[in-house]
PDB file of N, CA, C and O in Angstrom:
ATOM      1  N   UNK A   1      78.460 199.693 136.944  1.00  0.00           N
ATOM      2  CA  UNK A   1      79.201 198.451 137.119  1.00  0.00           C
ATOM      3  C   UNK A   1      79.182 198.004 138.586  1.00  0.00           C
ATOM      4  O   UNK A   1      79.393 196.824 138.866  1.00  0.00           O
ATOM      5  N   UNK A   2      78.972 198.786 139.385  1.00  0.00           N
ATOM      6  CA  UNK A   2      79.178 198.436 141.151  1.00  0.00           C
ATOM      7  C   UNK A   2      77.921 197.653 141.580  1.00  0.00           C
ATOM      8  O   UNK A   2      77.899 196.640 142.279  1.00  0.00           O
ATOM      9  N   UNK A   3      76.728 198.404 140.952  1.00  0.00           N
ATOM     10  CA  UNK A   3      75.488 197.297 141.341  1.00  0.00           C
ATOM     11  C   UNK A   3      75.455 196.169 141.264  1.00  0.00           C
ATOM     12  O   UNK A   3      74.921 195.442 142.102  1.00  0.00           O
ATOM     13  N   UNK A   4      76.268 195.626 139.791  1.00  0.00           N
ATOM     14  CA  UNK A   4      76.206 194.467 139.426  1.00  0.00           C
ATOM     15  C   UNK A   4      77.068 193.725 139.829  1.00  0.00           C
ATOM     16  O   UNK A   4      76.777 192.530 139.882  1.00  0.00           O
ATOM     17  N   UNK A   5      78.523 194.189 140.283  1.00  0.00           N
ATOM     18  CA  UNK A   5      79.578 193.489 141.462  1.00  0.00           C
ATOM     19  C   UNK A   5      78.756 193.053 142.753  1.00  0.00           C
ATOM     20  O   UNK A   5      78.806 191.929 143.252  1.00  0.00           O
ATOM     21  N   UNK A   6      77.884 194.268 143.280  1.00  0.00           N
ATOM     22  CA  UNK A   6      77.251 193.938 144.318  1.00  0.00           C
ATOM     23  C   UNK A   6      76.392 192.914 144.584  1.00  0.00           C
ATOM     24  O   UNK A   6      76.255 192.315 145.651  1.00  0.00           O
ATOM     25  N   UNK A   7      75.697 192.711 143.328  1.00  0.00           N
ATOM     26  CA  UNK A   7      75.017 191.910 143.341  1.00  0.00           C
ATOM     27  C   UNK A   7      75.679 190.197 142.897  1.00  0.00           C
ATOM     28  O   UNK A   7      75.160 189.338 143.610  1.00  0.00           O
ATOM     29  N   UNK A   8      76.060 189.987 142.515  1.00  0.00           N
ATOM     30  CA  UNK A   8      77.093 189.311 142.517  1.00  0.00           C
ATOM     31  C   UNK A   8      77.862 188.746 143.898  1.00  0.00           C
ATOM     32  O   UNK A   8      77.869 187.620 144.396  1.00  0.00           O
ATOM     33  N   UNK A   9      78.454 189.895 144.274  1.00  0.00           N
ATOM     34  CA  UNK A   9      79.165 189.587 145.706  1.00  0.00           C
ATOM     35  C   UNK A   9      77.938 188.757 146.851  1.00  0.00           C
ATOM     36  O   UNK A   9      77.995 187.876 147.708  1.00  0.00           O
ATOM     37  N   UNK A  10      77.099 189.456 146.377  1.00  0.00           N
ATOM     38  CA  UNK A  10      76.065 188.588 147.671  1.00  0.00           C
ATOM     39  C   UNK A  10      75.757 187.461 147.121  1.00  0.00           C
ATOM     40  O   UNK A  10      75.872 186.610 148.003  1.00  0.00           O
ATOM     41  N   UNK A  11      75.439 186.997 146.182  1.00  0.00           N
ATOM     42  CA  UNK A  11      75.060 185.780 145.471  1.00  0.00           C
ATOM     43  C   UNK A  11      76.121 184.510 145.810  1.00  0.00           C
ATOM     44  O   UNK A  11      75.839 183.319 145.937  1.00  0.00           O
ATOM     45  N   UNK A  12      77.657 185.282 145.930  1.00  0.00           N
ATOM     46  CA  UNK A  12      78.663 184.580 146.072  1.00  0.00           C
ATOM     47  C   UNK A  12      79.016 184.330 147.970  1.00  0.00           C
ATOM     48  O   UNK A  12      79.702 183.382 148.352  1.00  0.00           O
ATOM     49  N   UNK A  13      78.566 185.086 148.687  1.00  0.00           N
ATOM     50  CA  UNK A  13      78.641 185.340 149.605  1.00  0.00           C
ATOM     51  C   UNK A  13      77.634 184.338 150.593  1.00  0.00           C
ATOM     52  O   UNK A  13      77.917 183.706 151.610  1.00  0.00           O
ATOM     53  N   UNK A  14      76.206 184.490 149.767  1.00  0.00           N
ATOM     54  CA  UNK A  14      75.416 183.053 150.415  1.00  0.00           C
ATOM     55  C   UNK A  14      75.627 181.717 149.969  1.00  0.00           C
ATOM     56  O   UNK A  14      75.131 180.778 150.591  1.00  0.00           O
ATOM     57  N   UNK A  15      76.244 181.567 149.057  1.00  0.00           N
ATOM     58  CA  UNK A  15      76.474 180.448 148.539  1.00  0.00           C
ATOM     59  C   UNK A  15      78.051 179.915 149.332  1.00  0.00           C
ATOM     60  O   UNK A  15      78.281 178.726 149.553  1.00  0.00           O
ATOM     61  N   UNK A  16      78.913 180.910 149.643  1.00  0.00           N
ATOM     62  CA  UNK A  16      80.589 180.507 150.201  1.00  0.00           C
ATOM     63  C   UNK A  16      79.919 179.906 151.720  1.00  0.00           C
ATOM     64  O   UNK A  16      80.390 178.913 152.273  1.00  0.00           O
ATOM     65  N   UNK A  17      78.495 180.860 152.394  1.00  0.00           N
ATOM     66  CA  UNK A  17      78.148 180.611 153.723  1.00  0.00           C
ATOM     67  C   UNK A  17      77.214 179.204 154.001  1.00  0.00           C
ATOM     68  O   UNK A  17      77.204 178.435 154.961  1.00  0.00           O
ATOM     69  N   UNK A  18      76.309 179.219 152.526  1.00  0.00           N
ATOM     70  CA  UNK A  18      76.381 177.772 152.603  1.00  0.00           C
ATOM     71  C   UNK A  18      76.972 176.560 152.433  1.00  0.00           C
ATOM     72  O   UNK A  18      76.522 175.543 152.961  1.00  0.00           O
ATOM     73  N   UNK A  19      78.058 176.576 151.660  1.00  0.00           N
ATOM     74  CA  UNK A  19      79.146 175.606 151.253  1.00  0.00           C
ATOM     75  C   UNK A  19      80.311 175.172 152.881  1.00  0.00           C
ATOM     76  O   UNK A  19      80.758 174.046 153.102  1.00  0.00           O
ATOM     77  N   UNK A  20      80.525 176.285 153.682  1.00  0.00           N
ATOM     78  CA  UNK A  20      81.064 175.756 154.390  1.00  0.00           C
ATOM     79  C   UNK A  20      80.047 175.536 155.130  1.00  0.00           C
ATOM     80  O   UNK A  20      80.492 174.479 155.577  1.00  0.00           O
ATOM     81  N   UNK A  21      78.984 175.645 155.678  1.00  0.00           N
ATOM     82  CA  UNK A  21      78.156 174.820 156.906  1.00  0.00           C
ATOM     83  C   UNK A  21      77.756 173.671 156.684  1.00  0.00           C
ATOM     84  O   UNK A  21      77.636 172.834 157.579  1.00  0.00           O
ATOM     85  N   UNK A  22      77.445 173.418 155.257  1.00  0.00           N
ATOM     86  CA  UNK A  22      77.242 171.856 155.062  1.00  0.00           C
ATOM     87  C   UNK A  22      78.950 170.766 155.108  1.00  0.00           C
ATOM     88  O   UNK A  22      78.955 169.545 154.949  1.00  0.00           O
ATOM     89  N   UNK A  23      79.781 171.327 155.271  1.00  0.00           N
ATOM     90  CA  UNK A  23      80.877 170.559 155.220  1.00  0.00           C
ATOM     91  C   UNK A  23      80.744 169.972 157.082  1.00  0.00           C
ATOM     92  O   UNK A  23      80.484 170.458 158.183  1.00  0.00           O
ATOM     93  N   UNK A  24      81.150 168.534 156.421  1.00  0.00           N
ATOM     94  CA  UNK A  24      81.416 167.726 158.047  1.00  0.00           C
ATOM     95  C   UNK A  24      82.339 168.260 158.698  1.00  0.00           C
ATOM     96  O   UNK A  24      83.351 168.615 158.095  1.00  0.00           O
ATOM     97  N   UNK A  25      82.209 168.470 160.226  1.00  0.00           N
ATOM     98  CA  UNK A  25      83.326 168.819 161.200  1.00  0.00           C
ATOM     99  C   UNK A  25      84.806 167.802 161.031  1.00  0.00           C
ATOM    100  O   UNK A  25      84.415 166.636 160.995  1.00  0.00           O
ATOM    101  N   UNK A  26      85.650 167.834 160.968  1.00  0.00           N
ATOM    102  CA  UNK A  26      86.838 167.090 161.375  1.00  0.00           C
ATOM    103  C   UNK A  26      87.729 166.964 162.908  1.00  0.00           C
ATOM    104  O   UNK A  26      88.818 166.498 163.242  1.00  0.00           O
ATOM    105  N   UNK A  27      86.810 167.526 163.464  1.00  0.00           N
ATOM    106  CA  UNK A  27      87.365 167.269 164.848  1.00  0.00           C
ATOM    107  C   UNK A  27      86.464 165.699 165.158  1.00  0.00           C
ATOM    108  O   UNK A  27      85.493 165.352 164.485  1.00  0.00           O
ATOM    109  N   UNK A  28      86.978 164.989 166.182  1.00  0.00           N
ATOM    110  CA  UNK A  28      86.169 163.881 167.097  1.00  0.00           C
ATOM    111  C   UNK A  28      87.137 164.117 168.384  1.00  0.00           C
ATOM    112  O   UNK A  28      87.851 163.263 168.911  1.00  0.00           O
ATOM    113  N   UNK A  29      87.031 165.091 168.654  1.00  0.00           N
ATOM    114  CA  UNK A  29      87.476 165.535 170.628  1.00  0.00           C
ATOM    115  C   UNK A  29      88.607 165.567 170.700  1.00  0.00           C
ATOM    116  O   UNK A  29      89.246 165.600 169.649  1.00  0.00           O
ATOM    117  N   UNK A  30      89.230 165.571 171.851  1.00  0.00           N
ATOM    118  CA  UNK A  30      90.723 165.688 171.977  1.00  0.00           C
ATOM    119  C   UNK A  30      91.878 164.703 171.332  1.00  0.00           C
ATOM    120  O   UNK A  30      92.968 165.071 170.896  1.00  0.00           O
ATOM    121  N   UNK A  31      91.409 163.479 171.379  1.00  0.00           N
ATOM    122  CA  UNK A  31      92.033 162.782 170.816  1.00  0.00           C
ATOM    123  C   UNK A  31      92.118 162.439 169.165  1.00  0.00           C
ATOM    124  O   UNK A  31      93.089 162.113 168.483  1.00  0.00           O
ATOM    125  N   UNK A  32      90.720 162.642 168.808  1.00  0.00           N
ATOM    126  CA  UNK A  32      90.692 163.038 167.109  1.00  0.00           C
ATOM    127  C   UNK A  32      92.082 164.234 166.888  1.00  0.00           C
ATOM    128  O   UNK A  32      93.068 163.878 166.243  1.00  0.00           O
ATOM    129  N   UNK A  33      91.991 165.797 167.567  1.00  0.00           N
ATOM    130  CA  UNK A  33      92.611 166.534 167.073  1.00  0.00           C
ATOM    131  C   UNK A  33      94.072 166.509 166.800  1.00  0.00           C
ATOM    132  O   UNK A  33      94.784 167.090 165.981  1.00  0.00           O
ATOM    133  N   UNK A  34      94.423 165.127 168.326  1.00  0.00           N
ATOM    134  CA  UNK A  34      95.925 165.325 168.355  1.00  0.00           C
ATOM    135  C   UNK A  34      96.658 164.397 166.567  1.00  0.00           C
ATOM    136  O   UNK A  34      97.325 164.749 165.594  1.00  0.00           O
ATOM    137  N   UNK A  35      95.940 163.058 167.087  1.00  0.00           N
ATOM    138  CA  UNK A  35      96.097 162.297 165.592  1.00  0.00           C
ATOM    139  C   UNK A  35      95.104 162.548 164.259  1.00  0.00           C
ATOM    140  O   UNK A  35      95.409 162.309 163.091  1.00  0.00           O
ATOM    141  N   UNK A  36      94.011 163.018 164.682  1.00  0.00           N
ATOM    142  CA  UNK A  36      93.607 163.448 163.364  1.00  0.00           C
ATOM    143  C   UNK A  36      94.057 164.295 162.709  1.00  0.00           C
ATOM    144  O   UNK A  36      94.043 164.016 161.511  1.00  0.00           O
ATOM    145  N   UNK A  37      94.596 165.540 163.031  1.00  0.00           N
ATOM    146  CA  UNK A  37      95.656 166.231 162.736  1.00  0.00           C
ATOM    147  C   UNK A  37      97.432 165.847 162.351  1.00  0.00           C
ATOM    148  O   UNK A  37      98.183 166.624 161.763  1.00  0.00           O
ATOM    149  N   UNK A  38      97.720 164.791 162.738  1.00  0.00           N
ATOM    150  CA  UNK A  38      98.990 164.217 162.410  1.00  0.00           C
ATOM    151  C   UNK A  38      98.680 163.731 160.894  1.00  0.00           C
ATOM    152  O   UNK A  38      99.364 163.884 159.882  1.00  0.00           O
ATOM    153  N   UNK A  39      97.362 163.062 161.080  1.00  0.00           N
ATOM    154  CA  UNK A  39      97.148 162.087 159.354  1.00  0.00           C
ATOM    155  C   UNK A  39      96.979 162.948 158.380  1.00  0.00           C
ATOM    156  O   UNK A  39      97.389 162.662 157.255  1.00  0.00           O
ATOM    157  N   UNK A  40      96.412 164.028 158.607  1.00  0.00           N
ATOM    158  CA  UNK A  40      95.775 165.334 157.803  1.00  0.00           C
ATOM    159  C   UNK A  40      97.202 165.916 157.396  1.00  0.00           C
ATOM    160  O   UNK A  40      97.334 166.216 156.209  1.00  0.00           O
ATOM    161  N   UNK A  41      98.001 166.058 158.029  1.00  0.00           N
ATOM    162  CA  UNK A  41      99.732 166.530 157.861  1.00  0.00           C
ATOM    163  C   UNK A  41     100.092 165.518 156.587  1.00  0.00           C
ATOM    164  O   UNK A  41     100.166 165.893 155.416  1.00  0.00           O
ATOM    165  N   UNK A  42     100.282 164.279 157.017  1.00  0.00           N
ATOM    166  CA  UNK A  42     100.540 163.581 155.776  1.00  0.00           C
ATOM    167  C   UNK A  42     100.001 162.834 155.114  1.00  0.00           C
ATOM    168  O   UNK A  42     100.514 161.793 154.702  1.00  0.00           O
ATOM    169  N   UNK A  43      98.833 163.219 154.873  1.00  0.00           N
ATOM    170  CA  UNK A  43      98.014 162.736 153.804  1.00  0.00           C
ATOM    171  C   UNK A  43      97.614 161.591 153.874  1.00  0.00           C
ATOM    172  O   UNK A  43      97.599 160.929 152.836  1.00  0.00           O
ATOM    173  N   UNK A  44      97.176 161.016 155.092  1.00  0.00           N
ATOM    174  CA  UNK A  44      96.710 159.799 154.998  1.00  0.00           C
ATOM    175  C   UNK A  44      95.336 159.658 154.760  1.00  0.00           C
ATOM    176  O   UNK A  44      94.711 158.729 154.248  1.00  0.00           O
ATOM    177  N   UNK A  45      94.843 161.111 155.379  1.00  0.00           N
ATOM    178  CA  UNK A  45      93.402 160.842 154.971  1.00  0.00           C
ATOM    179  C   UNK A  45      92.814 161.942 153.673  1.00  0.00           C
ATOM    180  O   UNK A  45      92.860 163.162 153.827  1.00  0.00           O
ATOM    181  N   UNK A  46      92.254 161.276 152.369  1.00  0.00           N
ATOM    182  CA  UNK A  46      91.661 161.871 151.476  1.00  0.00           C
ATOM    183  C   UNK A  46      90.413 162.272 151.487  1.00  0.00           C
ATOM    184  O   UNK A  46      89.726 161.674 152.314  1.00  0.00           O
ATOM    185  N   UNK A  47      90.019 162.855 151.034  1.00  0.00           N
ATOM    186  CA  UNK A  47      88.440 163.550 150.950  1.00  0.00           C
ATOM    187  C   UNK A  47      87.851 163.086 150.006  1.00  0.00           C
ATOM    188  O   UNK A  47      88.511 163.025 148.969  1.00  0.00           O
ATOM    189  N   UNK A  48      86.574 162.636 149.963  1.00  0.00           N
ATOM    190  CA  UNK A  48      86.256 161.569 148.529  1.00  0.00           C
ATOM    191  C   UNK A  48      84.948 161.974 148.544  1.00  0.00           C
ATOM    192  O   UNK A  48      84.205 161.975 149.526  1.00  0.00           O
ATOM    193  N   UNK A  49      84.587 162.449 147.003  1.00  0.00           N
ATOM    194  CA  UNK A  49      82.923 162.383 146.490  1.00  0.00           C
ATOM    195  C   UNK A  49      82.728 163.444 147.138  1.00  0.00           C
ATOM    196  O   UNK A  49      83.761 164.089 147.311  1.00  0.00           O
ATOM    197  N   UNK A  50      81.150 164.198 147.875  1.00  0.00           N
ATOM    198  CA  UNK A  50      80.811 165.202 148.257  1.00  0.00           C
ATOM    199  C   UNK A  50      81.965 165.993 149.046  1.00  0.00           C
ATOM    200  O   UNK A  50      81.972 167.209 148.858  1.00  0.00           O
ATOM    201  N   UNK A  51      83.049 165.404 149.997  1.00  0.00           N
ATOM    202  CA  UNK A  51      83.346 166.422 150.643  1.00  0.00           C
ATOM    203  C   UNK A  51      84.643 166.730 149.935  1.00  0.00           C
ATOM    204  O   UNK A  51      85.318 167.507 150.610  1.00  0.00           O
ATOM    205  N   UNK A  52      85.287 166.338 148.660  1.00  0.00           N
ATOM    206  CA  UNK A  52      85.815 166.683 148.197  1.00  0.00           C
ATOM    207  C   UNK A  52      85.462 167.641 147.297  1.00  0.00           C
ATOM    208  O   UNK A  52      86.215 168.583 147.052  1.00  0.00           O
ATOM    209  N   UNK A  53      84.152 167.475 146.655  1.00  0.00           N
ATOM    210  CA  UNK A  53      83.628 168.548 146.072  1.00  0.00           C
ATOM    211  C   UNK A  53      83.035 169.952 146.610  1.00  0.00           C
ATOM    212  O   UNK A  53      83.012 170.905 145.830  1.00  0.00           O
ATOM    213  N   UNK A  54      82.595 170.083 147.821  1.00  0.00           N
ATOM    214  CA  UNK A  54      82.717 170.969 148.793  1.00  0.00           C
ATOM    215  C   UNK A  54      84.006 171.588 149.525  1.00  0.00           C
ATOM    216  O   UNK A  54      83.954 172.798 149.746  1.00  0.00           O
ATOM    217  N   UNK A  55      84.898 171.049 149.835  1.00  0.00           N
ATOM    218  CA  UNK A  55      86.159 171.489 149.576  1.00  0.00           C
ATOM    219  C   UNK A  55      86.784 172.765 148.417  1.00  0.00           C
ATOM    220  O   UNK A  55      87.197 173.893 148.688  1.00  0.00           O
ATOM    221  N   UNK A  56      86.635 171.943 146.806  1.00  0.00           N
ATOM    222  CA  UNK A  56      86.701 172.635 146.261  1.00  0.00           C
ATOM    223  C   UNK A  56      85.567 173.799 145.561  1.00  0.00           C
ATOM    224  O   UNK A  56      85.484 174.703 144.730  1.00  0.00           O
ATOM    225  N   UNK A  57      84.918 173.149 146.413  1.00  0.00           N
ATOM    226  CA  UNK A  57      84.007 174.417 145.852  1.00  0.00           C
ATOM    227  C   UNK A  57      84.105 175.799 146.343  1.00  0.00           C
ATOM    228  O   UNK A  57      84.004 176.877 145.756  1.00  0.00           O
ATOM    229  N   UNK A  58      84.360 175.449 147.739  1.00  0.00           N
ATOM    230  CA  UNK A  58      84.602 176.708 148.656  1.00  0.00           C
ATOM    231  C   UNK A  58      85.800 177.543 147.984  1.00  0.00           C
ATOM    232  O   UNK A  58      85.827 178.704 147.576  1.00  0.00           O
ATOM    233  N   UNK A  59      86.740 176.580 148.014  1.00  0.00           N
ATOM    234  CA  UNK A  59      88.250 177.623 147.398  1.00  0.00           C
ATOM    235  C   UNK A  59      87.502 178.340 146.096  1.00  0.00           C
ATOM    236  O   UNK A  59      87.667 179.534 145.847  1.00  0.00           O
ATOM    237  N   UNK A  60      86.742 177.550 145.376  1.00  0.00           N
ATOM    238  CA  UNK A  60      86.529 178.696 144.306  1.00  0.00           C
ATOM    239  C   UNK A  60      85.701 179.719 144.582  1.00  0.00           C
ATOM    240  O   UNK A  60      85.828 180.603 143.735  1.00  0.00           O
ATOM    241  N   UNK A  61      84.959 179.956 145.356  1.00  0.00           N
ATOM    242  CA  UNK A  61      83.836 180.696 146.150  1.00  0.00           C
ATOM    243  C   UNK A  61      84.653 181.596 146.744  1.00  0.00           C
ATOM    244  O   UNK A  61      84.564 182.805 146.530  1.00  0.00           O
ATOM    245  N   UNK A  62      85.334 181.169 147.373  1.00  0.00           N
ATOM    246  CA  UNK A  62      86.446 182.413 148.343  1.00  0.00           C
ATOM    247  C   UNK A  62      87.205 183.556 147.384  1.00  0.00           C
ATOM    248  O   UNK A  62      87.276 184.773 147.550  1.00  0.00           O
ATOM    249  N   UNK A  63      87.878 182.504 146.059  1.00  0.00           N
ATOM    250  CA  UNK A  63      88.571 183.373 145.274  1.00  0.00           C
ATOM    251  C   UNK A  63      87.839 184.496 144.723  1.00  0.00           C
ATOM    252  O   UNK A  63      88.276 185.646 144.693  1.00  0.00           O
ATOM    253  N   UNK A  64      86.574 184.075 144.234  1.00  0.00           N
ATOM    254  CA  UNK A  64      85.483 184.854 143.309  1.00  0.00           C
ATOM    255  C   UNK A  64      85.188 185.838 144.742  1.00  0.00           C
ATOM    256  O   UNK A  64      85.405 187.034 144.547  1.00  0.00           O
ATOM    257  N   UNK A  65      84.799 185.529 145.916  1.00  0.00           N
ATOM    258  CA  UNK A  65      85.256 186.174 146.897  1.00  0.00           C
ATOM    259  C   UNK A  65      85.932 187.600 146.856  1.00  0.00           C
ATOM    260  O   UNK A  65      85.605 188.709 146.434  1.00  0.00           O
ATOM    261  N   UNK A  66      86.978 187.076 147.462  1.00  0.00           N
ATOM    262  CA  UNK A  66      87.694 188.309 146.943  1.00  0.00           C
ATOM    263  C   UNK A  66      88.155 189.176 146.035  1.00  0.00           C
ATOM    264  O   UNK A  66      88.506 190.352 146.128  1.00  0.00           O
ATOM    265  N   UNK A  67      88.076 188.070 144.730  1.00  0.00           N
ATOM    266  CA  UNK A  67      88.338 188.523 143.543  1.00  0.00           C
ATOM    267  C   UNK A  67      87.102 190.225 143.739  1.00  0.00           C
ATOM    268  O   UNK A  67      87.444 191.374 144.018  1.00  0.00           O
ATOM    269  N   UNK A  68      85.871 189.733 143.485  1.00  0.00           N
ATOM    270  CA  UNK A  68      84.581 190.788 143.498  1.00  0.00           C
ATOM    271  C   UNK A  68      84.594 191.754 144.728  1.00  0.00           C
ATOM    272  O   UNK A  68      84.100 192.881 144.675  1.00  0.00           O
ATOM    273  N   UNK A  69      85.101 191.313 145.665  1.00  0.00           N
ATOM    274  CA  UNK A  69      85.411 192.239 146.908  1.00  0.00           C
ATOM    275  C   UNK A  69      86.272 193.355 146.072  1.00  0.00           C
ATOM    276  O   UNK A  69      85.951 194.537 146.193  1.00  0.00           O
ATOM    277  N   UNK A  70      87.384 192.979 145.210  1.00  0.00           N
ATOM    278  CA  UNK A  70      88.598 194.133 145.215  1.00  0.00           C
ATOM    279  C   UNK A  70      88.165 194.718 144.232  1.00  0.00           C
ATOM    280  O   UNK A  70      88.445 195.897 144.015  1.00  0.00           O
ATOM    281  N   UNK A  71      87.310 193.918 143.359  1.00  0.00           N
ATOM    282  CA  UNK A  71      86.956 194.706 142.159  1.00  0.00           C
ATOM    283  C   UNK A  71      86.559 195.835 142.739  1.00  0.00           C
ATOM    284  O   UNK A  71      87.246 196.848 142.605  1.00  0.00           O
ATOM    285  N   UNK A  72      85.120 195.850 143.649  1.00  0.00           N
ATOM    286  CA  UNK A  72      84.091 196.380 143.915  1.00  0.00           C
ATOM    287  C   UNK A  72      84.632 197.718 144.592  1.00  0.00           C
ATOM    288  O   UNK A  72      84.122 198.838 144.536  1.00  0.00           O
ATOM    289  N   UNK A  73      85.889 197.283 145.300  1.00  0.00           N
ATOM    290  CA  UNK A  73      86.436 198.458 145.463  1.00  0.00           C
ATOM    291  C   UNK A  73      87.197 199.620 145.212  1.00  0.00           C
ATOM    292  O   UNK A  73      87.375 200.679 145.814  1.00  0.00           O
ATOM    293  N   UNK A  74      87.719 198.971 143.823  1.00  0.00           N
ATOM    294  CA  UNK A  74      88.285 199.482 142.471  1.00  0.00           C
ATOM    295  C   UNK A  74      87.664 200.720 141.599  1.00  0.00           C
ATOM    296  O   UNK A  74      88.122 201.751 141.106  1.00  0.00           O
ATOM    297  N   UNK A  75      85.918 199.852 141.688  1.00  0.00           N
ATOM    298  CA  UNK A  75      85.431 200.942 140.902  1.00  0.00           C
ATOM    299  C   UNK A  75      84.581 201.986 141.621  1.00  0.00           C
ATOM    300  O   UNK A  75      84.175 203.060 141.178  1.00  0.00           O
ATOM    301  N   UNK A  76      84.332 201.234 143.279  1.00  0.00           N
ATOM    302  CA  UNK A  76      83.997 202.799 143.867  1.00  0.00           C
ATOM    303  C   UNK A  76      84.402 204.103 144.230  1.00  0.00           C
ATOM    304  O   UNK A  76      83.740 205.023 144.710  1.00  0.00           O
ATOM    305  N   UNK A  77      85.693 204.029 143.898  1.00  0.00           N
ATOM    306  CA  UNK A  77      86.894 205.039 144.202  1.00  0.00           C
ATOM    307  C   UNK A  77      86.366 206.063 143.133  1.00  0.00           C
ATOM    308  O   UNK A  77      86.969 207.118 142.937  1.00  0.00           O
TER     309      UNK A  77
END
């Protein structure tokens, strides 16, 4: 069963490393961070079409993530 977690885990692992590098930066310099960060607090700005779907893609990538991380370490014991 561990090979196949393993294998798995990496599959999930290049795919979590490509999902976040294709996501756009949200900084634009000092002044982006101070108010771009205020709007991001309350929701003024939404994420629409690709980077919303990259967004969620990652959270599910992370979970399966760790999910297969703890397995993996479950059954090497």
């Amino acid at each position: 069963m561990a090979p196949i977690i393993t294998i798995i885990l990496i599959i999930v692992s290049v795919a979590l490393i490509t999902v976040v590098l294709m996501q756009p930066g949200k900084s634009a310099g000092l002044s982006g961070s101070i108010s771009g960060g205020a709007e991001q607090l309350m929701g003024k700005q939404k994420a629409r079409g690709v980077e919303s779907f990259l967004a969620k893609t990652t959270v599910v990538l992370a979970v399966l993530f760790f999910v297969g991380t703890i397995s993996l370490a479950y059954f090497l014991q």
